[in-house]
Structures are given as C-alpha cells and as structure tokens.
N, C-alpha and C positions, 0 to 999 in steps of 0.2 A: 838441575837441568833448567835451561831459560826458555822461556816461553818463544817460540817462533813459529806459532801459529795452528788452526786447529788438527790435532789426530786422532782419527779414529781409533778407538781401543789401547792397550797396552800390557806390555807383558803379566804374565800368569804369577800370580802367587802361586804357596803351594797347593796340588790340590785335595781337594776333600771330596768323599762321598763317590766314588768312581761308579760311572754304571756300565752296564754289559747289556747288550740285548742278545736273549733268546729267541731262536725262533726251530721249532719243531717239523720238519719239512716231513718227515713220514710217520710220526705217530702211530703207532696201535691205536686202535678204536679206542679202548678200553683205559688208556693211557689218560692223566689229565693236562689240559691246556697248559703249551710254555707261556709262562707271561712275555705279553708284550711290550712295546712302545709307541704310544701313537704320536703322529707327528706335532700334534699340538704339544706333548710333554716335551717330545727332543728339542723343541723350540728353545722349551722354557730351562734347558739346560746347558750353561756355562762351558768353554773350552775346556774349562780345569776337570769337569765334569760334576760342576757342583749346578743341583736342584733348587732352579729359585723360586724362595715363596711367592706366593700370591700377591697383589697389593690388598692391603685390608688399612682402611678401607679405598676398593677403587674409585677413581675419578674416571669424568669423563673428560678423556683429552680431543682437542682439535688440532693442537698443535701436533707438526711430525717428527718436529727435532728438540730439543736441548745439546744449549750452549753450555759449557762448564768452563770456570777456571780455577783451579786449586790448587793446593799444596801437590810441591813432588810428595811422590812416595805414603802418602799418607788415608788416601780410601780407599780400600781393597779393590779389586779388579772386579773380582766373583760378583760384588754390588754394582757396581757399574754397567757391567755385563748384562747383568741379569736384569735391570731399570729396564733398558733398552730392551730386553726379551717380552718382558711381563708386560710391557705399554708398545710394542712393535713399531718405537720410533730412533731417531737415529739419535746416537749419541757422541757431540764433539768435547774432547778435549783439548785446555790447555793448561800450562805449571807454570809456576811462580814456584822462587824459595825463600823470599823477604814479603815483610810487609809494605816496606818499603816498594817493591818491584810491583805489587799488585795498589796500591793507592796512585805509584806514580802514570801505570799506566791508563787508570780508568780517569785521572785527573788529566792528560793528555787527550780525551777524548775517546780513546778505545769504546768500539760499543759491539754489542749482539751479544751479548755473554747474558745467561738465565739465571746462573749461580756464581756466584764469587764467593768465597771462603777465610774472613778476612778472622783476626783475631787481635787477643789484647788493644790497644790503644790507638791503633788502628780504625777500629770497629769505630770510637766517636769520632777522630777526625772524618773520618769519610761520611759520617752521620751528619756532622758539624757540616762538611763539604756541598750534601746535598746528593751525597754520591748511592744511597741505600735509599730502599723503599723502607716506608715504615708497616712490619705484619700484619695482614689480618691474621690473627689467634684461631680465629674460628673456623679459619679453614686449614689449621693445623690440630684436627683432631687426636693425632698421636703424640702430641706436646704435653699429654696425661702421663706418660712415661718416665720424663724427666723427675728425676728427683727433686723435692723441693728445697733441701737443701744448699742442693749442688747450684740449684735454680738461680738461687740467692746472692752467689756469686756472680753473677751476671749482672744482678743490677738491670736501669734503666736500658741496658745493649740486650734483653732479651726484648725488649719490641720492637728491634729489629734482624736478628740474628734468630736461627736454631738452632740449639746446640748442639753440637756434634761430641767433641770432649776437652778436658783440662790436664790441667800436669803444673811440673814444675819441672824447673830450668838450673841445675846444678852442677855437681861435678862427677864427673865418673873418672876411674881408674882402674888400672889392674894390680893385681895385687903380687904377681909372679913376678911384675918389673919395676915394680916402682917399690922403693927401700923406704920412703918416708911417707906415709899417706898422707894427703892434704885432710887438712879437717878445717881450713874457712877460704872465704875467697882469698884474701891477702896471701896464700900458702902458697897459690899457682904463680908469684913472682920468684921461688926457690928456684936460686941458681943451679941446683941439683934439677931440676926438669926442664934446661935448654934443650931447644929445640925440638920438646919433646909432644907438647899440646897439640890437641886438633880441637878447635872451636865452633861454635854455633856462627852462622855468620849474620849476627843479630844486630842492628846498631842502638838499640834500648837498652837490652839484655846487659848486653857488652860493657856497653857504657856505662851503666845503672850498679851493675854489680864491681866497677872502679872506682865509681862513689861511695859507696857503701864500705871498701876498705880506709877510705877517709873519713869516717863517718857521716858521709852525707846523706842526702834524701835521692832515693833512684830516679826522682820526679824532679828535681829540684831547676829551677832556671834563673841559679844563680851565674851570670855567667865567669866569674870569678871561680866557683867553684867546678865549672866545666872545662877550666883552661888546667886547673890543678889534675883536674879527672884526663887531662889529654895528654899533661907528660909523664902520668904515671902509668898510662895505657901503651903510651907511644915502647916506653920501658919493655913492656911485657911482650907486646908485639917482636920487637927487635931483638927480641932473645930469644923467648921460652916458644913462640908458637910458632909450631910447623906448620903448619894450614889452618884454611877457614873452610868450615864446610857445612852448610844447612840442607844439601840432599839426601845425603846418608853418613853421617858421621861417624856411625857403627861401624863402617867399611875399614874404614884408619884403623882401630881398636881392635877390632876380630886381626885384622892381617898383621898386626904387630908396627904399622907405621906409624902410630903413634898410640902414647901411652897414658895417658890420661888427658884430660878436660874439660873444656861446659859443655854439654848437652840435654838435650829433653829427657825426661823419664821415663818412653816411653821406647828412646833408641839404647838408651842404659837397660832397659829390660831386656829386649831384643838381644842386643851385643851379650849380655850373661848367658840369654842361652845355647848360644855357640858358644863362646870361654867362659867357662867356671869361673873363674878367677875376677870375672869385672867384678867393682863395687862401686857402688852410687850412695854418694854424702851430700847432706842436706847442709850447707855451710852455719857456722855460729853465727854470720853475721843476717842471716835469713837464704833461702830459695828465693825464686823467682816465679812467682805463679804465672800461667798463662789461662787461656779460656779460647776457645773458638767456636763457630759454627757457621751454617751458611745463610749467605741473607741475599737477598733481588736485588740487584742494582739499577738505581733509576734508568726507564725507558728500553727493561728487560722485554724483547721481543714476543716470548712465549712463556708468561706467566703463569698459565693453568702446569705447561711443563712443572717448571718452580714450584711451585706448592705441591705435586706429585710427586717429585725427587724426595724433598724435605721430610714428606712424611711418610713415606716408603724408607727414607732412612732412619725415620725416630720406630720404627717397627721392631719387637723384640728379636723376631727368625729375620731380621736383619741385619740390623746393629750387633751383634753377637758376634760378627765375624772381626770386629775390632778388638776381641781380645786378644784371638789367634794372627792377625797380619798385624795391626800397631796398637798394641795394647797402651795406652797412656794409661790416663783418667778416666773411666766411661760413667757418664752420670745416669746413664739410662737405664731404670731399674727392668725394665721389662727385659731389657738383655741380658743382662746378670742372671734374671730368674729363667730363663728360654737356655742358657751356657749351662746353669747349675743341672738342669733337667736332662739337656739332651748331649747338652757337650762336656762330662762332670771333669775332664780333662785339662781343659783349655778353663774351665772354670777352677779348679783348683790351683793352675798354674797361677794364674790373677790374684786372685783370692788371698792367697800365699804371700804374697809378695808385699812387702813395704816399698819397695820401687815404684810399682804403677799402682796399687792400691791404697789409695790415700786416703783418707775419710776429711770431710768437710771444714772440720776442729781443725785438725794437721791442716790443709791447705789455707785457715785462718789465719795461721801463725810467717803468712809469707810475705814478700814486698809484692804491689801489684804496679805494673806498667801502668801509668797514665797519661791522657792525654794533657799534654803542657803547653797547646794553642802555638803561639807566632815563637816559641821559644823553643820549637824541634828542628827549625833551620841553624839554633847553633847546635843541636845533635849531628846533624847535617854534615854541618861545618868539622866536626871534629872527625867524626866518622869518615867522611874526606879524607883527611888529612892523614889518618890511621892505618887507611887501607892502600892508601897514594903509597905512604913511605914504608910497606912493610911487601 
C-alpha cells in the first residue's frame, strides 16, 4: 500500500480476548454482584476486543497526538489501538513498502512524522543523511528486554533505532506444486518455474541475492560487477516472475497465484499456516538477514510521544502480540517469557518453528545489507531499469 497521507486506525487483526458485559437488573438480594465494566476499562479496550495493558513504565505525555510511519502490514493493530487508549491521544498513520519509499520521502523533506520504521541499510544512510535522531538509552527503560545477543546484531544502528525485530529474506515454496524444490538462489532461474515467482519488492535484497549467484559480494560496488548482476536479473524478471510484491506476498502463495519465491520469514510463517504445504529454504548460497526498528526522525514534532510508543512497544504484554499477527524474529525476551506463560499456544507455535525462530548463531551465518555510500545510485540505476522493462 503507498503512503497518501495520514489514517486514522486500520483494519482489525484477528481478535483475541473477547469481553461481555454483565449487568444484573433484578438480582435477589441474596444473589452475588454481576461483574461490571467501568468506563475507564472499556476505554482501555480494543475494537477487536482485546485488553490493553498498562504502560509500565508510564510517562508523562504533553503531547496529544503521534505521527507514525511504517511498514504495511507489519504492527499489529491491537498495539496501535491500544497506544492511543492507554495515553488518550490521537493516533496518525502512514505506510511505506520499500526502504527506499521511506528514505526517499523524508530526504524530500516530508516532515511531522514521530516514528519512522526504517531497517537494514537504510537505518545508516539516513543516519549518514542526518535524517534520525540519535537515542537517548535512558529514557528507554524497557530496552532491558532486548536480548543481548540479538542486540548485537545491531551494531552501532542501535543508538539510534529500537528494535522492533529481525529475520531473514529467502525463499519460500509449495510443496503441492512445485516438482523440483529450489535449494539455492541460482535455482529460482529454472525454466521449470516461469511465470511462476512472487517476489519481495526489495531493490538490495533482489539485487544482492543476483550477486551472490555470481559469486559476488551482496555489498559490492563494483560497477562491472552490477551491470553482470543486471542482465542476469533482467533474465529472471522476463521470465520466471509473476509479480513483485512487499505488502503481502503471502497473499500470491496461500490463493495459488503464485508458487514459490523471495520472501521474509516471517510471511513464509504466516502463509504455512493457511497451507500446509509452504516450505521456507535457507539458500546454499547464504539468507539475507534483515534487522529493523523504530527511530525519531530529525525535528520529530512530539518526542515525549516517541519515546512513549517505543517503550510501550519493547513491553513484554505488548510485544507478544508479534508472534500471533507477524511473527518474524522477535528479539524481546520479555515477550517470549509473557507468550510462554499466558499465551503457551502462540508461544509453542514460534517456538516450534525453524521459520521464524532463528537463534542468533543461525542468523550469524547470513549476508547483511550494507550501506555502500554514493554507490547505491547504481543500485538505483539497475533497479530502474529492472522494473522499467519487466
């Protein structure tokens, strides 16, 4: 979905926790009290009818609203929702589905936004740009949650990002339609799967994992080696891929429109649990790690908001709800232990899973997107030309 501008709210996940109000109009004396509802709780409860926690710890806000801008499809509603209940200010959104889409527009001058949501390689140009505020820590108390492992990952982009979560970027398929499984990148050129691909619409990713079938470097700015990476992409484009799609790519996949390709690991989880049959490969030639979270953009109008959001969402009876609506990576251990406890369901579903449960070793073993400075105008350049002719 492209960003045109701020909306209030957005459709419901599934929901959870449903309530009823009782209310007892003639009682026997003798009888005990129906429970009620007082309006301060129905407040603090969600369309879906989910109960939001508290903020722990509260701030004190002056500000009345928050700006958002973020990934389609990728923070629960329930939280969003519920931000706005538990702090009783307004809450705008907007979406982006590249990184591209969100650096180009904040370098354009876009402003009022409180959160941006930016991720992989991104996160330093826009650093490098001047485009991010750099954290105060201190007033991210719930940054104790993060695992320090997962932390690690991060690198110097954790002082100015919070992390939200990670994954990897490979290939998914089904197993019901596709006769020959892929098992590395170089596989998704089999002329046995024209027309058949639905891709991330990534231009790092994309690119990064064409190089890699030539044995290059996903980073590399050679530009010799980006013209080889463009007519063996422009190839696969002109044949094998049905669409591109970074909103829901699950969508192809569950209806049968298309049968395998690159996707996150966190819509290959998803998609499995509508059809049995998906499977998600880590290719021989490496995955593609990602990392995201949210960070201030310079000359964020309502910053006490910002640092509210962030740490209401590193909260464990928050964060939890990402395992049940987009389970990736979640590096927040507080959520894992809050899921195991109360939600042991959605916590074994995860848990379970080599799809979205990755441990920190596995996600070592990946390629990571970097930033390659003045040399992502010829990513640019290809990416262009890729999408122009396909």
């Amino acid at each position: 979905m492209n960003a045109t501008g701020f909306r209030r709210g957005r459709r419901a996940t599934a929901g959870v926790l449903l309530l009823s109000l009782a209310f007892a109009a003639c009682a026997p004396v003798s009888a005990p009290a129906q429970p009620t509802t007082s309006a301060a709780e129905a407040a603090k409860t969600t369309s879906s009818g989910f109960v939001c926690p508290e903020p722990s710890p509260r701030v004190a806000l002056t500000s009345k609203q928050i700006n958002l801008f973020l990934w389609t499809e990728y923070v629960p509603a329930d939280i969003v929702e519920c931000f706005g209940l538990v702090y009783g200010i307004e809450v705008n959104q907007e979406y982006f589905s590249s990184n591209e889409e969100l650096d180009a527009k904040l370098r354009a001058g876009a402003s009022g936004y409180d959160i941006v949501h930016p991720s992989d390689y991104i996160i330093n140009v826009m650093i490098r740009s001047g485009l991010l505020e750099k954290l105060d820590t201190a007033r991210l108390t719930n940054l104790k949650n993060i695992d320090p492992g997962y932390l690690d990952l991060y690198g110097e982009q954790a002082e100015y990002v919070s992390p939200y979560q990670l994954g990897t970027q490979a290939i998914v398929y089904d197993s019901a339609r596709v006769k020959t499984p892929p098992k590395s990148w170089a596989d998704l050129w089999n002329p046995e799967y024209e027309n058949r691909l639905v891709m991330i619409d990534d231009t790092r990713v994309i690119i990064g994992m064409t190089l890699l079938t030539l044995g290059y470097d996903i980073n590399t700015t050679d530009p010799a080696q980006l013209n080889e990476a463009e007519a063996r992409l422009r190839e696969l484009a002109s044949t094998n891929v049905k669409l591109w799609d970074s909103d829901s790519p699950k969508t192809a996949l569950i209806a049968g429109d298309a049968d395998l390709g690159v996707v996150w690991n966190g819509e290959a989880f998803l998609a499995k649990q509508e059809l049995d049959t998906i499977e998600y490969v880590l290719p021989t030639e490496g995955a593609i790690l990602f990392q995201d979270g949210f960070a201030v953009p310079t000359g964020a109008p309502h910053v006490d908001a910002a640092y509210a959001w962030m740490n209401y969402l590193l909260q464990g009876d928050v964060a939890w709800l990402l395992l049940k609506d987009y389970p990736y990576t979640v590096p927040n251990r507080a959520a894992l232990d809050y899921a195991k406890a109360n939600q042991p369901d959605v916590y074994t579903a995860y848990a379970d899973s080599a799809i979205t449960n990755v441990s920190p070793e596995d996600l070592k073993n990946t390629h990571e997107v970097e930033d390659v400075g003045d040399a992502l105008q010829l990513y640019d350049r290809v990416w262009t030309e890729i999408k122009g002719g396909n």
